[in-house]
N, C-alpha and C positions, 0 to 999 in steps of 0.2 A: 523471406520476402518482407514479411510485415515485422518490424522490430518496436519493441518497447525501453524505452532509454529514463530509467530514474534519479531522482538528484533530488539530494537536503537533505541527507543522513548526516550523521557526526555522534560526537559524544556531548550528552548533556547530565545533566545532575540529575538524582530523583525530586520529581514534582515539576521537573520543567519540561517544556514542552518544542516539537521540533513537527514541521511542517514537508511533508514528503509530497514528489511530485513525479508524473508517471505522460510522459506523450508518446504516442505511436506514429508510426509514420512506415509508410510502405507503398505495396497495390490493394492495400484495404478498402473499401470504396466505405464502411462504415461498421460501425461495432457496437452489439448489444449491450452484452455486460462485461462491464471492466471490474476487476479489484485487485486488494491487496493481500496474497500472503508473507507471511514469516516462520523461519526456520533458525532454531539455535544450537549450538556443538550438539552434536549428538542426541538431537530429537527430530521429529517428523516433520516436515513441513505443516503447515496450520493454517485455517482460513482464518483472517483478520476482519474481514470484511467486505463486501458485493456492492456492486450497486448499477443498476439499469439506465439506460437513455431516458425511460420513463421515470424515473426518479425511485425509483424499488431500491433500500437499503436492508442489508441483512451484516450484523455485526456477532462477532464471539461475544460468549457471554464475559471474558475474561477484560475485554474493552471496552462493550459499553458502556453507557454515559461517559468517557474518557477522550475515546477518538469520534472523530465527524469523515464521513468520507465524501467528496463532492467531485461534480465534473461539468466539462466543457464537451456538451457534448458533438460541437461541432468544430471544435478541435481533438477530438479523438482524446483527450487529457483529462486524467481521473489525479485525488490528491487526497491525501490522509495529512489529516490534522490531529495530531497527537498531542493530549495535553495529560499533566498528576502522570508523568512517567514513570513507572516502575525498574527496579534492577532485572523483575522479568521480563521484562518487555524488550531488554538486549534479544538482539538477533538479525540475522539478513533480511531483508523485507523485500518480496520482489512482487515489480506489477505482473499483472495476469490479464491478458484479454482472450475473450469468448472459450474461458474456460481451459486454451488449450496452446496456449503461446505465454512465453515467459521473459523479462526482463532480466536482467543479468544480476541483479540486486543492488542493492546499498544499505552497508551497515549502519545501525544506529547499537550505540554504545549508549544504557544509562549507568552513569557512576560516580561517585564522588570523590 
């Protein structure tokens, strides 16, 4: 019923930066917390980062200071600002609301 639909992946160079974007839309009537994981060949999925209606961020340690995550919270749309990208940082990135719904992902590729 409630889908999440992402866009602004691609492949970028290391150190540059790529802006991901996550809206929901459904029978939701509204949503606490939204964020972003990622998953690469042959690893676990991973939280990237949370964030509340109230404005409560929580980031991996492996991101912060790098990414910013922010939202609209009256349009149900959350969005990771990804900047100083790394070649780890390749992998599918999928939005997440209220912990238990999942976006279909979008690759982001860093390489040179």
């Amino acid at each position: 019923q409630v889908q999440l639909v992402e866009s602004g992946g691609g492949l970028v160079q290391p150190g540059g930066s790529l802006r991901l974007s996550c809206a929901a839309s459904g029978s939701l009537f509204s949503i606490n917390t939204m964020g972003w994981y990622r998953q690469a060949p042959g690893n676990q999925r991973e939280l990237v980062a949370t964030i509340t209606s109230g404005g409560s961020v929580v980031y991996a340690d492996s991101v912060k200071g790098r990414f910013t995550i922010s939202r609209d919270v009256g349009k149900n749309t959350v969005y990771l600002q990804m900047t100083r990208l790394k070649p780890e940082d390749t992998a599918v990135y999928y939005c997440n609301a209220l912990q238990t719904i999942w976006g279909q992902g979008t690759q982001v590729t860093v390489s040179s």
